[in-house]
N, C-alpha and C positions, 0 to 999 in steps of 0.2 A: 504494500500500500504506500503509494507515494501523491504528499499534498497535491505538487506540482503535472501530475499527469493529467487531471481533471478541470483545474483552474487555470493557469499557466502560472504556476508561483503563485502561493496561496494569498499571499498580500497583496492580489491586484483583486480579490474577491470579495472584501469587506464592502461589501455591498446588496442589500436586502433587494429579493424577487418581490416584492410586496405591491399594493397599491399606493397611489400615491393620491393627495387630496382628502385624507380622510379616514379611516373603515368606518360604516356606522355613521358617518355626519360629521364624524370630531377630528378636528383638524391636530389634537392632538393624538390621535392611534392610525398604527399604522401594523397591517394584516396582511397574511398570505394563505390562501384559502386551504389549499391543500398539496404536498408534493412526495412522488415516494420517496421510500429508502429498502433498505436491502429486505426486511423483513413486515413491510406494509407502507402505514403512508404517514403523514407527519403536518402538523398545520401550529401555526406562529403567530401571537398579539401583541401589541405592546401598547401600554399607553402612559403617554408622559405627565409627570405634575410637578417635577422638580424645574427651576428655569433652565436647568442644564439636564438632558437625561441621565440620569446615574446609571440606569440597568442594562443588561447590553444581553442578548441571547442570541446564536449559531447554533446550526446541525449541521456536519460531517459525513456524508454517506458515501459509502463504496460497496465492491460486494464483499468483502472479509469485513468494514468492522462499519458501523454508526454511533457518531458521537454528539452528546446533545452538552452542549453548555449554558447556564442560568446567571450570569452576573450582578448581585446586586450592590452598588456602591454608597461610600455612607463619604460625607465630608468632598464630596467632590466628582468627576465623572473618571477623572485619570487613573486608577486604579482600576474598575471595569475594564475601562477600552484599553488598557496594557495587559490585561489577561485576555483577552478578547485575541490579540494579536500574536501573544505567545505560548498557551497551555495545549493546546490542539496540536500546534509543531512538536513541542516537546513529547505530547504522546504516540504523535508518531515514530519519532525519531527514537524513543525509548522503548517501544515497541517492533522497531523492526531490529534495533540491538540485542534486544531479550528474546528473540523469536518468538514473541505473541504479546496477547495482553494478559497483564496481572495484577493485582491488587500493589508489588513491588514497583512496579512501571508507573503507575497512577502517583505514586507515592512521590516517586523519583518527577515525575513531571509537577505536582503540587511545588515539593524544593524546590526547584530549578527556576521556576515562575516567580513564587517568593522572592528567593536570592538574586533574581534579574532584577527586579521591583525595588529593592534595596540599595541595589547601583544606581540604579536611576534616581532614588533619593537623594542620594551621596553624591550625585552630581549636578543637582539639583537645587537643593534646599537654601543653597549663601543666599541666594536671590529669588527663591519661592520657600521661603521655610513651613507656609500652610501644607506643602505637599507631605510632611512628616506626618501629622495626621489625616490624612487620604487611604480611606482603602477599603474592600469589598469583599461581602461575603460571595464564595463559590459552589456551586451546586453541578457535577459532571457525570453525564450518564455516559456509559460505554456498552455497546453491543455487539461481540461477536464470537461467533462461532456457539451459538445457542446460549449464551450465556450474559445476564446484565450483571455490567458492574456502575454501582451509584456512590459515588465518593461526594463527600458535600462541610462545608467552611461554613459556621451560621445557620442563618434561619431561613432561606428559601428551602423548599420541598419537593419531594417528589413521593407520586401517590400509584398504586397500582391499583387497576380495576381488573378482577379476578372474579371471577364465574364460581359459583358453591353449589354441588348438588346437593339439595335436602330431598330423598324420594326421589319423587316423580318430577318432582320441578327442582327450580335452580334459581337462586340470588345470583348479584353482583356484588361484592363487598369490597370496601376500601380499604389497602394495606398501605400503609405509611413506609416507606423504604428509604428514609432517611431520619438523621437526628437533629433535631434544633437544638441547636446551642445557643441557647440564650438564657441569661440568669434570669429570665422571668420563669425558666422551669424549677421545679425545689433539688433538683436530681446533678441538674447543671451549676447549681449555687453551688449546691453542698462542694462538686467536684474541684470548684476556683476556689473555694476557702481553704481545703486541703492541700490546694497546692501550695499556699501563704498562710500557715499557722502563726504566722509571726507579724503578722500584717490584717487587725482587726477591722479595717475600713475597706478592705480591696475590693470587696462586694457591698456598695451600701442603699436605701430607699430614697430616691429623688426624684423631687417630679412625676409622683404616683408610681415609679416602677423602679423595681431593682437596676442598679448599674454597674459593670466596673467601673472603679475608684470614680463613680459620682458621673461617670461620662457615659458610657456604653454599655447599648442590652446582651450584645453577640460578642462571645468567649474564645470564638476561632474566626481568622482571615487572613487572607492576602492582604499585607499594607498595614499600616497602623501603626508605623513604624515609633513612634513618639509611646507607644504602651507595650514595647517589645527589645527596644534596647535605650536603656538607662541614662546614654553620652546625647540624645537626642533630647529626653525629658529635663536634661539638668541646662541646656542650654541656653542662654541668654536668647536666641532667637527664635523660639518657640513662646517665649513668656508675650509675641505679639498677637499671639491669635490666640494661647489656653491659659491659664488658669496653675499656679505651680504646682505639683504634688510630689510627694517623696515616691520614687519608683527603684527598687533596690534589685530588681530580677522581672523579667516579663510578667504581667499580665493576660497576655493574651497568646494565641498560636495560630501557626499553621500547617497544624498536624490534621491532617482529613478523617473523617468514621468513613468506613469501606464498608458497605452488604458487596455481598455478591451471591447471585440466585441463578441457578439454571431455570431455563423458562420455559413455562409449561403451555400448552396448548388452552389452560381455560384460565394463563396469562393475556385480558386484552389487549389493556390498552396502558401508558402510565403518563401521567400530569404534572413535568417540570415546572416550576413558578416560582418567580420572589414571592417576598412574604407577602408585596400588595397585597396579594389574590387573598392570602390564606388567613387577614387582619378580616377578610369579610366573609368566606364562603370557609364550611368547614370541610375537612376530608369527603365527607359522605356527600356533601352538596354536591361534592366538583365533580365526583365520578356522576353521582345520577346525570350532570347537566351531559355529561359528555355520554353516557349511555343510551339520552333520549334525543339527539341532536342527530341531525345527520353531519356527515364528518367533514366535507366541506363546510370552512369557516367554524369551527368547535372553537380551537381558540378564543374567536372573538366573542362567542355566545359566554363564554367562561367570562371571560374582563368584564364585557356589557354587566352577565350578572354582579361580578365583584360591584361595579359602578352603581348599579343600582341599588344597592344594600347598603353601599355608602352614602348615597341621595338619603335612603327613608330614614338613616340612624340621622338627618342631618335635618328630616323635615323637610326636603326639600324634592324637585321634582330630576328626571334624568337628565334631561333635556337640558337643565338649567345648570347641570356642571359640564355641559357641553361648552357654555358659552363661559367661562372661567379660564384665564387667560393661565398658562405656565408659573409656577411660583408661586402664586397664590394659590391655584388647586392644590397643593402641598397640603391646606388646612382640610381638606375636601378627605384625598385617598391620597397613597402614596404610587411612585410608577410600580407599573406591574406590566412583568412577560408574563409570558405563559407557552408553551412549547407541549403538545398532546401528540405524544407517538402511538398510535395503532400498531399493534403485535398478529398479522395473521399466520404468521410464517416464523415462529418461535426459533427453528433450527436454523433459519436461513430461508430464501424465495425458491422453489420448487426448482425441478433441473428445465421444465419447459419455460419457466417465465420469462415474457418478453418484456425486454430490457425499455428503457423510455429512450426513443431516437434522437431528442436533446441531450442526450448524456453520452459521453463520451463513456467507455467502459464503465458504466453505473456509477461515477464518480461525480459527487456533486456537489456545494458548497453554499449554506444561505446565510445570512447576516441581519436583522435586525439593522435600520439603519442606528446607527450614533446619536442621533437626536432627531425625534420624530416632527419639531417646528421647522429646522431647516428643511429637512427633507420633505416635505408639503410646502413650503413657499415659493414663491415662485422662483425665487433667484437658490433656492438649496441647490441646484446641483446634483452631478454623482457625490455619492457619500462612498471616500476611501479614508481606512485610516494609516493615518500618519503617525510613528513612533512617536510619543512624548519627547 
């Protein structure tokens, strides 16, 4: 599997299949109805609230492996769209080293993206010192050869919809296939306290919800570089955008939770997402919506409903966060992907299946654009990203 045989060099592809002008009416979402991959089909939402988009989601398909990636950034957009750029290389390229994919590979690729991220600080920060605290939680689905691996940084999710014979009939049930890490779980508290017995504030209640050291909900990421090495927290040029605190050893990581599931035939379908979605809709919501939808545009029925569960906790009508300009929809809902892969083909697409005549050996590449205002107005442009 090489990036380059399908794209021509995978950094000329950052660039979303999507519509443009809209999904839905809202000049801030931006959709792509349906597209396959090696074991079914796959469809993509996104919609912005931050003036900058933070979230950033990709799918990777070939016929050996399908990779989904969920980006949700906190403090900034540059942390997302630097992993957007580099995590997907790195597993390839760690996976054609190890001869396949492993839970070792994933690991090796989560480092590697880290430890790029941190140069980029460090070379960075004399003259953007905000970039120290900059960075995103990561959610990464990988498929192949019958088997999903879901590695995940924080609190975006990923849900399976799974088929249950009771008798004579059959449910759909929701399995949760990843861990949120965030100290609003008691499971996740408990774990960051134990890591600093000596450090009675490291977890504390601010601003109605638990934080690390007063700042933040999510306990693993890419970035955050200011709550992860000490020489950054004590520095004179951080005191311009935070707040001092004593930091004597990391706070936080980017260490991944790894499932790995062989997948089973009354394996559906599964529901990547930032947390947007899942501040509105719960597990069991998201599969039914996706259950009783048909599959073109699912994605955007998922957001639509997040949005509108955001409208009625708000009193207010759908329509009328339609017309809520960037930045300020922030007080509304927060951005939310969303990425719904269909599993018909668990082991892999049959030996007769015919391939899509737009792909180049079933090799294909989608992007979420960068920020869903440019890319709807009229002067956006192509959207390609540019190294930080």
């Amino acid at each position: 599997m090489v990036f380059g045989s399908g794209c021509n060099a995978i950094d000329r592809c950052f660039r979303g299949g999507g519509r443009r002008g809209g999904g839905d009416g809202d000049e801030l979402m931006w959709d792509m109805d349906l597209k396959p991959h090696a074991s079914g089909d796959y469809s993509i939402a996104v919609v912005q609230a931050n003036a900058a988009l933070e979230d950033q989601g990709q799918v990777f398909t070939s016929p050996s492996a399908t990779y989904v990636g969920v980006y949700d950034g906190h403090g900034g957009p540059e942390a997302s769209r630097f992993i957007t750029s580099r995590l997907f290389p790195f597993l390839d390229r760690f996976t054609t080293e190890q001869g396949g994919l492993s839970a070792e590979v994933i690991r090796k690729a989560f480092d590697a993206t880290e430890e790029e991220f941190l140069d980029f600080v460090k070379e960075s920060w004399s003259e953007r010192p905000e970039i120290a605290s900059v960075g995103s939680c990561c959610l990464v689905g990988a498929i192949s050869k019958g088997v999903l691996y879901v590695a995940n940084l924080g609190d975006s999710r990923a849900v399976l919809g799974r088929r249950v014979s009771q008798g004579k009939n059959s449910t759909v049930v929701a399995e949760r296939l990843s861990t949120d890490h965030n100290v609003a779980v008691e499971e996740v508290r408990k774990e960051v306290e134990a890591l600093h017995p000596d450090d009675s504030h490291v977890v504390v209640f601010t601003r109605g919800v638990w934080r690390i050291k007063g700042i933040i909900q999510v306990s693993r990421s890419i970035g955050d570089v200011y709550l992860k090495k000490p020489e950054y927290n004590k520095s004179p040029l951080l005191r311009q955008i935070a707040p001092f605190f004593p930091l004597k050893k990391a706070v936080m990581t980017a260490e991944p939770s790894i499932l790995i599931r062989k997948l089973r035939p009354q394996d559906l379908f599964v529901i990547f997402a930032s947390d947007g979605l899942w501040e509105q809709l719960s597990d069991e919501d998201a599969v039914s919506i996706v259950l009783r939808s048909p599959r073109a545009g699912v994605a955007k029925r998922l957001v639509r409903a997040a949005l509108q569960e955001a409208a009625r906790k708000r009193e207010i009508k759908y329509d009328d966060i339609k017309r809520i300009e960037r930045g300020f929809r922030r007080h509304i809902h927060d951005d939310i992907t969303v990425i719904v892969m269909y599993l018909d083909h668990p082991q892999g697409p049959p030996s007769n299946a015919i391939r899509p005549s737009n792909n180049k050996g079933f090799v294909d590449y989608t992007s979420a654009p960068m920020d869903i205002f440019s890319f709807n107005s009229e002067d956006g442009g192509e959207m390609s990203f540019v190294s930080p």
